[in-house]
C-alpha positions in Angstrom: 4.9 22.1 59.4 1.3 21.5 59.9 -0.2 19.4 57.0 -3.5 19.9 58.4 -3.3 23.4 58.1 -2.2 23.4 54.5 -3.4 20.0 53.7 0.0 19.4 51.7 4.0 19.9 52.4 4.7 23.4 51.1 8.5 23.6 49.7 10.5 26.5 51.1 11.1 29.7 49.4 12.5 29.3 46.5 11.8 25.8 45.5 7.8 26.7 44.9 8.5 26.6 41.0 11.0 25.5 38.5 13.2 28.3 36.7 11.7 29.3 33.5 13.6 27.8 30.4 16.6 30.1 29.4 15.8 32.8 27.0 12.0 32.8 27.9 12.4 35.2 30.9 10.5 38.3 31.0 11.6 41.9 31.1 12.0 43.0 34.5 12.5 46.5 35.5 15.5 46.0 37.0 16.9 45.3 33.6 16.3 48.7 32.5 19.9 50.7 33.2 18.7 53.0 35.6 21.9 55.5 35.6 21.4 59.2 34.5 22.1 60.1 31.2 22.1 63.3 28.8 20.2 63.8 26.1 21.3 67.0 24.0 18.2 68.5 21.6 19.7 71.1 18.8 17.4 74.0 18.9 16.7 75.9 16.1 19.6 79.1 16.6 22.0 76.3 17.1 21.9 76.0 20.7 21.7 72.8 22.5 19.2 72.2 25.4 20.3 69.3 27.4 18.4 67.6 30.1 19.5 64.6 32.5 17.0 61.8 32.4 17.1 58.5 34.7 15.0 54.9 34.5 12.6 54.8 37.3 11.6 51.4 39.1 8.8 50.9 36.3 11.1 51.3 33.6 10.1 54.8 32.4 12.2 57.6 32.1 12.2 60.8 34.2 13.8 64.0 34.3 16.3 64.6 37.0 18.6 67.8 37.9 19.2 71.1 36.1 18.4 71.6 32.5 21.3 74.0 30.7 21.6 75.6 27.4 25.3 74.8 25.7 26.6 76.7 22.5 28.9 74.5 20.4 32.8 77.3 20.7 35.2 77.1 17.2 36.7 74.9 18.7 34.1 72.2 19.4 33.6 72.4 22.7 29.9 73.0 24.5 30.2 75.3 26.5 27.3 75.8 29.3 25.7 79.7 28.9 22.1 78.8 31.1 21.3 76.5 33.6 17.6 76.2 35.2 16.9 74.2 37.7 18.7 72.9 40.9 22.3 74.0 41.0 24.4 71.6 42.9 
């Protein structure tokens, strides 16, 4: 290394700063859980409109795929009678 250049030693990667104290670390965005997920909203004739959402890099969410229209059967089960969007 050239102290002239920098005019000190300059520690390697790494090394440049102590850890921060444990439970003192910020929120980082790779945190976030970044999977897909559903989010089924009841509609007012009792259909459900569900959309896929997913955590970007910044933390915020943002809609991904299709978005479908389920009706609830008598026997509990949603059962898928639209789908918009890209069909995979």
């Amino acid at each position: 290394m050239d102290l002239a250049f920098f005019g000190k030693v300059v520690p390697l990667a790494g090394l440049r700063r102590p850890p921060p104290p444990p439970g003192t670390q910020p929120v980082r965005a790779s945190m976030y859980p970044r999977g897909p997920s559903q989010k089924p909203e009841r509609l007012s004739d009792g259909r459900y409109l569900v959309t896929n959402w997913m955590t970007n890099r910044c933390g915020r969410e943002v809609q991904i795929g299709a978005t479908a229209i389920y009706v609830v059967n008598d026997y509990g089960v949603m059962v898928l009678v639209e789908s918009w969007g890209d069909q995979c």
